[in-house]
N, C-alpha and C positions, 0 to 999 in steps of 0.2 A: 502547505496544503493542510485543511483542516479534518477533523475525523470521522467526518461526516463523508467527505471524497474517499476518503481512506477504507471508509467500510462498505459504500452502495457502490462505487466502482467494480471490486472485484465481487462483492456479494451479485451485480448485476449480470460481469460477465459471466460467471458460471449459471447463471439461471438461464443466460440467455443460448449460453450450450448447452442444455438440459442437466446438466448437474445439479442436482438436490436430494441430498440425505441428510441425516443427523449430522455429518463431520461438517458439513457446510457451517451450520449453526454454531456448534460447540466450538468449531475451533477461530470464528470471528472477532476473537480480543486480538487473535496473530495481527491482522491487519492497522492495527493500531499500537503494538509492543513495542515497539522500536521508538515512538513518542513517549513513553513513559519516559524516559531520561529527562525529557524536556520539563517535565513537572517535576524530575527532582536537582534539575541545573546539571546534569550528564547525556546530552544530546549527545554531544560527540562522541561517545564509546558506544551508544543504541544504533546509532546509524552505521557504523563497522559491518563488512562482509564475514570478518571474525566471528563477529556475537552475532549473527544471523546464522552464520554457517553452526556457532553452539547449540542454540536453540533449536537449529531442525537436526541438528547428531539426536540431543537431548530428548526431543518428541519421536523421531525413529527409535530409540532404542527403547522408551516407553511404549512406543505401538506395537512394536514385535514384542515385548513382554505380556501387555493386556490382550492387546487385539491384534494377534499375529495375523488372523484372514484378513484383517481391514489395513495392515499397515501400509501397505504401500499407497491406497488413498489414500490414509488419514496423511501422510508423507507428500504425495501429491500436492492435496490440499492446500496443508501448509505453507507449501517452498511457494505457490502460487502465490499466497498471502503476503509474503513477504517480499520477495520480487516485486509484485503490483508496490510495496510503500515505495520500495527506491524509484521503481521506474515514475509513481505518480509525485516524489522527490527532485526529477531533475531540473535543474535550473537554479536549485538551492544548494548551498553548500555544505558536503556532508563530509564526513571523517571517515572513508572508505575504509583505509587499510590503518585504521587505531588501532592498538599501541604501535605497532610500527611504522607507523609515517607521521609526521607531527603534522600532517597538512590538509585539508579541508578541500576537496576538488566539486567543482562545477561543472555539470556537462551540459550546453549549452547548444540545441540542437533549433536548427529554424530552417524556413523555407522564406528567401527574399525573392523580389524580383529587381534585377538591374539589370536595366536597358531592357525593359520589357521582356528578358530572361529570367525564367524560373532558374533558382541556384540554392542546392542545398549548402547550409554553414552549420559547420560541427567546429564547437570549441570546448579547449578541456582548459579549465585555470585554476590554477591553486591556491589557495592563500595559507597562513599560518592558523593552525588550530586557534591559539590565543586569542586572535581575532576576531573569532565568532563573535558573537553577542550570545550569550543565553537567555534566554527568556521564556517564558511561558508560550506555550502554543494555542494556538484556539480550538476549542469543540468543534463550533459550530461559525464559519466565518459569512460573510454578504454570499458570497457563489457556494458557498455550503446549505445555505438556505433556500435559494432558491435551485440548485438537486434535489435536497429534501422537498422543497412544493411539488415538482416534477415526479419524482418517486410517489409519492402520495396520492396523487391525482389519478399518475396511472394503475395504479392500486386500487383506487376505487374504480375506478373505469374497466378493468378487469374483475372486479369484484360482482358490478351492474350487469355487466354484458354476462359472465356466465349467471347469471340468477335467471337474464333473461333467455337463455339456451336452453335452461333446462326447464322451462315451464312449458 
């Protein structure tokens, strides 16, 4: 998944259940933090429920130091940010429970039809850490772009229409 899905997905669903303050904004890099590994050849320990679970201790106990009345949004927020990477993650393999598992699981979720029956198929599979590939990730991939046109359009389109509301 590129960073483009990473950011306008959960950026959309909170707009789209009217959530919008500053913490929406500020805390926007969350949704993409867990890829920095991938840029520095450490996927496998960013995508960890460990170092997710650090991270939002780390911002909770920073929010009740600054911003005790906002903490538990700014904590909200957050955990939402970060849930959306794994869940917009599945199908790929990530190092769930790094350092303690050496292994890299898939959770592979579909809806088939056989014999013109709908049948849900959940699969979980492992592989060995080692195995990964690490590589670089993308910004911005082919379905990342055309989100972004999407995003865009309907942004100007809402842009048009209330100009033309309030005239």
């Amino acid at each position: 998944m590129d960073w483009v899905f990473h950011i306008l997905v959960p950026l959309g669903l909170l707009a789209l259940f009217g959530i919008r303050n500053k913490w929406v904004f500020l805390l926007l890099p969350l949704t993409v933090i867990l890829d920095i590994g991938t840029v520095i050849g450490f996927r496998r320990g960013l995508h960890s429920v460990f170092a997710a679970a650090a991270i939002l201790a780390a911002i909770f106990l920073l929010a009740k130091w600054r911003h005790p009345s906002e903490a538990k949004m700014i904590f909200g927020i957050s955990a939402f940010y970060l849930a959306s990477h794994f869940f917009l993650d599945l199908g790929g393999p990530m190092a769930l429970f790094w350092p303690f598992s050496l292994e890299a699981y898939t959770l592979t979720i579909q809806i088939v039809i056989k014999n013109l029956v709908p049948q849900l198929v959940l699969a979980l599979n492992a592989v060995p850490i080692a195995s990964l590939e690490q590589k670089a990730g993308s910004l911005i991939a082919e379905a990342g772009f055309g989100l972004l046109s999407i995003f865009l359009i309907l942004l100007a389109a809402v842009q048009v229409f209330s100009k033309k509301t309030k005239s």
